[in-house]
C-alpha positions in Angstrom: 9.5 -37.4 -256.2 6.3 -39.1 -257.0 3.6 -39.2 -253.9 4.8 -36.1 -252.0 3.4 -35.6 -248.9 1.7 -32.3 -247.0 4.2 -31.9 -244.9 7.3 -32.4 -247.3 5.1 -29.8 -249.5 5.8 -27.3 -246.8 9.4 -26.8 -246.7 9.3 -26.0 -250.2 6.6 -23.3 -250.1 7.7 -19.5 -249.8 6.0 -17.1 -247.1 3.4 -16.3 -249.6 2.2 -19.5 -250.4 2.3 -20.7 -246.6 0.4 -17.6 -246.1 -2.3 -18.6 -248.7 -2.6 -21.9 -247.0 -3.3 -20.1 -243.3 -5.8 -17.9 -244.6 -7.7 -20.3 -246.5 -7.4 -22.7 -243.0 -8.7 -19.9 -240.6 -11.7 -19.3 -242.8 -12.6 -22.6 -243.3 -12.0 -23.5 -239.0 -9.5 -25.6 -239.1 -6.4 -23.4 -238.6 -6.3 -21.6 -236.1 -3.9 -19.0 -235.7 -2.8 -17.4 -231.9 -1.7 -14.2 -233.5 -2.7 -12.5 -236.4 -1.0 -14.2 -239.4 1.0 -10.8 -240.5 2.9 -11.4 -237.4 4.5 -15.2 -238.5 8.1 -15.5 -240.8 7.7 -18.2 -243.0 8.8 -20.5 -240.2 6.2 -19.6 -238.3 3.5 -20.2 -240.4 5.2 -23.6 -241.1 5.5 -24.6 -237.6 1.4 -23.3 -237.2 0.2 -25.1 -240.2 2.0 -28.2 -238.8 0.3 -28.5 -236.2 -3.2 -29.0 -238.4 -1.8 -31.4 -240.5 -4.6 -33.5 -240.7 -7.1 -31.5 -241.9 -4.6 -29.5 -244.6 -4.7 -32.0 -247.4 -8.4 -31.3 -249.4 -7.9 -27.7 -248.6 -8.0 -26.4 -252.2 -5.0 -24.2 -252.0 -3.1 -27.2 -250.5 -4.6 -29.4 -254.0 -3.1 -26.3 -256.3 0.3 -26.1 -254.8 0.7 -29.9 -255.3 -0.4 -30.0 -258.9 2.3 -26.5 -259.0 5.0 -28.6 -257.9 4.3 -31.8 -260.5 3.1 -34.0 -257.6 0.1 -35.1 -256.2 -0.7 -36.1 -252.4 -0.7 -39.8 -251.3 -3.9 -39.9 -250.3 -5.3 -38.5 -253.3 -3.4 -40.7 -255.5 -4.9 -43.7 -253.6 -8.4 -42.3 -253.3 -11.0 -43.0 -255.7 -11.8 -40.7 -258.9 -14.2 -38.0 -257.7 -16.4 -36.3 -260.3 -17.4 -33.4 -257.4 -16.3 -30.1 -257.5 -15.1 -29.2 -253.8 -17.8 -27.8 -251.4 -19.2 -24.8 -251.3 -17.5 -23.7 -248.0 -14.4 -24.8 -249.7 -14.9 -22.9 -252.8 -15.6 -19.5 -251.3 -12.4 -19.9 -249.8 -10.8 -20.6 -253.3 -13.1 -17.7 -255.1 -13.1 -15.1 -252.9 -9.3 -14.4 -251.5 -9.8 -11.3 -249.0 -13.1 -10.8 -249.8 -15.3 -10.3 -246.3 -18.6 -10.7 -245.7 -21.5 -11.0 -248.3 -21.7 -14.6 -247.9 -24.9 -14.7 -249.3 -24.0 -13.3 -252.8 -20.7 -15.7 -252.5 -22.6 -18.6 -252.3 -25.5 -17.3 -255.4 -21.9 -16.6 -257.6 -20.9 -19.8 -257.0 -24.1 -21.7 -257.8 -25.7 -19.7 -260.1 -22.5 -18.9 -262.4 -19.3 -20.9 -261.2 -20.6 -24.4 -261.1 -22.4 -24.5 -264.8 -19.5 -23.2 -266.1 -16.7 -25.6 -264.1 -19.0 -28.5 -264.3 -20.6 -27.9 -267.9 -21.7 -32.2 -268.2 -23.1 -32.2 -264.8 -25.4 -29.0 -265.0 -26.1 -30.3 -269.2 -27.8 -33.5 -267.5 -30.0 -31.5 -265.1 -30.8 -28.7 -268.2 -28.7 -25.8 -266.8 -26.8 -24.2 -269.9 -23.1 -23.4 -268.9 -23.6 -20.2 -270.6 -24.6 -18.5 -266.9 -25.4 -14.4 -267.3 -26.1 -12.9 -264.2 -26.9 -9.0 -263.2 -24.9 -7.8 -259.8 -26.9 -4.9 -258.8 -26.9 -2.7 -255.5 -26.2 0.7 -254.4 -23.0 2.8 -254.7 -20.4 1.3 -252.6 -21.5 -1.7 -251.6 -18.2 -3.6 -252.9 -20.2 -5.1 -256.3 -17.0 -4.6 -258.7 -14.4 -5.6 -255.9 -16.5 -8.7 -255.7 -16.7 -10.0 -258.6 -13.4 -8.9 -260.2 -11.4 -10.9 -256.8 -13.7 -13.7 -257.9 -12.9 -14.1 -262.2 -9.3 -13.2 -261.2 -9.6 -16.8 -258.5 -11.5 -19.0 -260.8 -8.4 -19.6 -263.4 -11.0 -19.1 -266.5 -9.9 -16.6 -269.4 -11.6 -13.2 -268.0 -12.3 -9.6 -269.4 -13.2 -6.6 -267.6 -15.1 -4.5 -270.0 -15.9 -0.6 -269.0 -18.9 -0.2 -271.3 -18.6 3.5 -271.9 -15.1 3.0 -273.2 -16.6 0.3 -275.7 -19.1 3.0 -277.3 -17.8 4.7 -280.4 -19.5 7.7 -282.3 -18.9 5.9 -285.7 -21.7 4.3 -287.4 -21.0 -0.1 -286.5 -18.0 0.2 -284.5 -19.6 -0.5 -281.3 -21.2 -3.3 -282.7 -18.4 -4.7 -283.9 -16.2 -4.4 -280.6 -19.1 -6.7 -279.3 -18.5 -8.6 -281.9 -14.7 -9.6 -281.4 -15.0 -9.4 -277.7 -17.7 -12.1 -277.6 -15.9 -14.2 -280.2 -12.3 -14.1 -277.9 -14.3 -15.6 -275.4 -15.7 -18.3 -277.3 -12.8 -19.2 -278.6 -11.0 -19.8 -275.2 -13.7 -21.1 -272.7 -14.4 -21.1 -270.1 -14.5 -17.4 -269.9 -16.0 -14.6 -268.3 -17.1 -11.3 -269.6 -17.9 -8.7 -266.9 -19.4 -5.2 -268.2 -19.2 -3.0 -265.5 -21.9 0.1 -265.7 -23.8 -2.1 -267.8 -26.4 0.2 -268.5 -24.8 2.9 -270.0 -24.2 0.8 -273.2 -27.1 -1.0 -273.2 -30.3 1.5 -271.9 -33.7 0.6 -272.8 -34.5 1.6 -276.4 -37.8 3.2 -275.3 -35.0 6.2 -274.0 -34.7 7.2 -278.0 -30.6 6.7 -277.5 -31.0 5.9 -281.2 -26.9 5.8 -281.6 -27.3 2.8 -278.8 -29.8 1.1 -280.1 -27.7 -0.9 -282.5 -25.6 -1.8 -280.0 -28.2 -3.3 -277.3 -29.6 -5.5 -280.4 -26.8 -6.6 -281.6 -26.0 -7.8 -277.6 -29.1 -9.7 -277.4 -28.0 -11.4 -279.9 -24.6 -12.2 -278.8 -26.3 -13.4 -275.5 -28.4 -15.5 -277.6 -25.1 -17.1 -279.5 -23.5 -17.8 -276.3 -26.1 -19.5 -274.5 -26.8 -21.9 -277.7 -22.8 -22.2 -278.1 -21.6 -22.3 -274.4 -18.7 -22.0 -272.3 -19.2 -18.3 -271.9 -20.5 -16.3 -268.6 -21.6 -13.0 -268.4 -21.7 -10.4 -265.7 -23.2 -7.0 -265.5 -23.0 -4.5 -263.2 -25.3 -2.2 -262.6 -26.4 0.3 -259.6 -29.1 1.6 -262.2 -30.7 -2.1 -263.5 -34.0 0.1 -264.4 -32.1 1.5 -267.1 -31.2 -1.4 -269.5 -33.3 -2.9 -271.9 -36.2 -4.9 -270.8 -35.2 -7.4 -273.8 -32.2 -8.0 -271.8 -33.9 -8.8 -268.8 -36.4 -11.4 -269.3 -35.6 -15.3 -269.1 -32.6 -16.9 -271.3 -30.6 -14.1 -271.1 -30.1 -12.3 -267.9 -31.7 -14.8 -266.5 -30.4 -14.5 -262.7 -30.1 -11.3 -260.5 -27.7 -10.7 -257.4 -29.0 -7.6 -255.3 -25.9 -6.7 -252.9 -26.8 -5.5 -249.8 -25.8 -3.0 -247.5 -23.7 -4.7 -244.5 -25.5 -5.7 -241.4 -23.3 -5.4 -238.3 -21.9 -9.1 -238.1 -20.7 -8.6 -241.5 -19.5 -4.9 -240.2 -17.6 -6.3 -237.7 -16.4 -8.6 -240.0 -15.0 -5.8 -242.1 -13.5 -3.9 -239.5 -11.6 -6.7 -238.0 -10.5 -8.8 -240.8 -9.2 -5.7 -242.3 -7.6 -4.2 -239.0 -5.2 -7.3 -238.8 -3.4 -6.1 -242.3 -2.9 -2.3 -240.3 -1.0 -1.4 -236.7 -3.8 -1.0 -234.6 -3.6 -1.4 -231.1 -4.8 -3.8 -228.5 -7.9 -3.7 -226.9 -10.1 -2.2 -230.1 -14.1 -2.3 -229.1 -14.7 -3.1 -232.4 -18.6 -4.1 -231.4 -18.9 -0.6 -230.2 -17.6 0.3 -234.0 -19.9 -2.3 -236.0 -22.7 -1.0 -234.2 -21.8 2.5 -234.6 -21.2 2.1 -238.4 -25.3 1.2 -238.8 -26.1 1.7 -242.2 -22.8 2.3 -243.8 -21.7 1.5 -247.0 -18.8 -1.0 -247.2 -16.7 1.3 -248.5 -17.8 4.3 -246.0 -15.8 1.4 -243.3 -12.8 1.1 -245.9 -13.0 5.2 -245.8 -13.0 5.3 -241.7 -9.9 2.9 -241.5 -7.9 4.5 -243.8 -8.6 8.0 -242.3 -7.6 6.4 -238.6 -4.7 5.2 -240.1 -3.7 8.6 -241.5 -3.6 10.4 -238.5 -1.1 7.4 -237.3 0.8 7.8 -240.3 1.0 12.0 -240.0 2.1 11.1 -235.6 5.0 8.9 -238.0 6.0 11.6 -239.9 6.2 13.9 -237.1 8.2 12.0 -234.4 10.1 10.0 -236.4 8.6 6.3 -235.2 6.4 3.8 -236.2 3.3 4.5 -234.2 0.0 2.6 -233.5 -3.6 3.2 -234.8 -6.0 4.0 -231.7 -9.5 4.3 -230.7 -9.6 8.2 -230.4 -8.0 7.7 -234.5 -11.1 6.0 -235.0 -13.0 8.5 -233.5 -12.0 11.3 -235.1 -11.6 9.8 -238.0 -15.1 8.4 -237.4 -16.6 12.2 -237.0 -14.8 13.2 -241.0 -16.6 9.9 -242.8 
């Protein structure tokens, strides 16, 4: 049925997909939700999303489902061809599903290595290679890896995850040559992304006499090299320990953009706290500014660490009585004291 609407679009979708569409909405301001949206069937959610109609239609979830189903909105068949990617606000709800906070690093992801690569003729006339290698560094915990991994898994491109110390081999080339095929995969089904977590442990500075590495770091800057003259290829690294890799590595044209995660303030700490609270039983009436201030200085995952301990003790009251039970301040305290 050519020219399906938003609302026809609805009926169709499971609870999951509605779901996907309310989430992306409350982010973006223009759902919004009385309850939390664990607590609507699909019906529910249909009868909520409904009742934004208008402003559904260029969310980008709502532009995927339509293309899933074979069909594409009215009003984007009638509109005129658009060479823009969404906005940014729209595409941090697109790239980052369930990812809180760290808005800042979102947004330097999205310009800085999404864009060149989804748009490689756009950035080609301003000079910006779509061959994008940026360096996410920070300190233990800070949510680096769940970053970027929620992000290549959202963009669509062909993606690898590569734990460097599992790529090293004792034998003489072998390193070298895993390098070798991993790059060439990539190349050969752009776009793609290449992210190396612990980065520097393949790849130290040669100045460290690591003389069994030291093939392997050249033969990555010049792998860098081929992919930025060839492109269609991004690279990530991630690193709590940037100091250690090679300073050939670091200097312009080949990691030639650097993402320093930060510890979460206490907006993004509350944040946290109560975007993840609505995916666990806790009761009414949490102070959870009392918590975000209380958390100063945490790591993001010390906060994952103190709601999962609260909701232990709630799942040990379970086991003992017999009932579902709820998740209460004096959990969070106790649990607070253990973190």
């Amino acid at each position: 049925m050519k020219g399906l609407t938003v609302e026809a679009l609805l009926d169709r979708l499971t609870r999951a997909e509605l779901l996907w569409i309310a989430r992306e909405g409350r982010e973006l301001g223009v759902v919004r939700p009385t309850y939390a949206l664990r607590d609507y069937d699909a019906q529910g959610l249909r009868r909520l999303l409904r009742r934004h109609l208008p402003h559904l239609e260029w969310l980008p979830s709502v532009q995927k489902l339509l293309e899933r189903y074979g069909h594409r909105s009215t009003r984007e068949a009638t509109a005129p061809a658009k060479s823009t990617l969404p906005s940014i606000s729209a595409l941090k709800a697109q790239l980052f599903p369930s990812v809180y906070g760290m808005e800042a690093e979102k947004e330097q992801l999205i310009e800085h290595f999404y864009l060149p690569l989804a748009a490689p003729a756009e950035a080609a006339r301003y000079g910006i290679p779509s061959a994008p290698a940026l360096l996410i560094e920070g300190a233990p915990g800070q949510g680096k890896s769940f970053l970027v991994r929620k992000f290549a898994q959202s963009t669509g491109f062909y993606y690898k995850i590569i734990h460097t110390p599992a790529l090293a081999s004792k034998w003489y080339g072998e390193t070298e040559r895993r390098l070798r095929a991993l790059v060439q995969r990539a190349l050969s089904r752009t776009p793609a992304i290449l992210i190396f977590e612990e980065i520097e442990a393949l790849f130290p500075d040669r100045e460290r006499n690591l003389e069994w590495l030291n093939g392997a770091t050249l033969q990555f800057a010049l792998l860098l090299d081929e992919i930025k003259e060839k492109g269609g290829v991004g690279i990530i690294g991630v690193t709590n320990r940037a100091h250690r890799l090679d300073t050939a590595l670091l200097r312009s044209e080949r990691f030639d953009y650097r993402i320093y995660v930060n510890a979460p303030d206490k907006e993004e700490r509350w944040i946290l706290l109560t975007q993840m609270a609505q995916q666990l039983p806790f009761e009414k009436g949490i102070n959870w500014d009392y918590w975000a201030e209380a958390t100063a200085g945490w790591s993001r995952a010390d906060i994952v660490r103190l709601l999962r301990q609260a909701g232990y003790r709630a799942f040990l009251r379970h086991y003992a009585e017999g009932k579902p039970q709820t998740i209460s301040e004096e959990d969070l305290a106790v649990a607070f004291k253990s973190v």
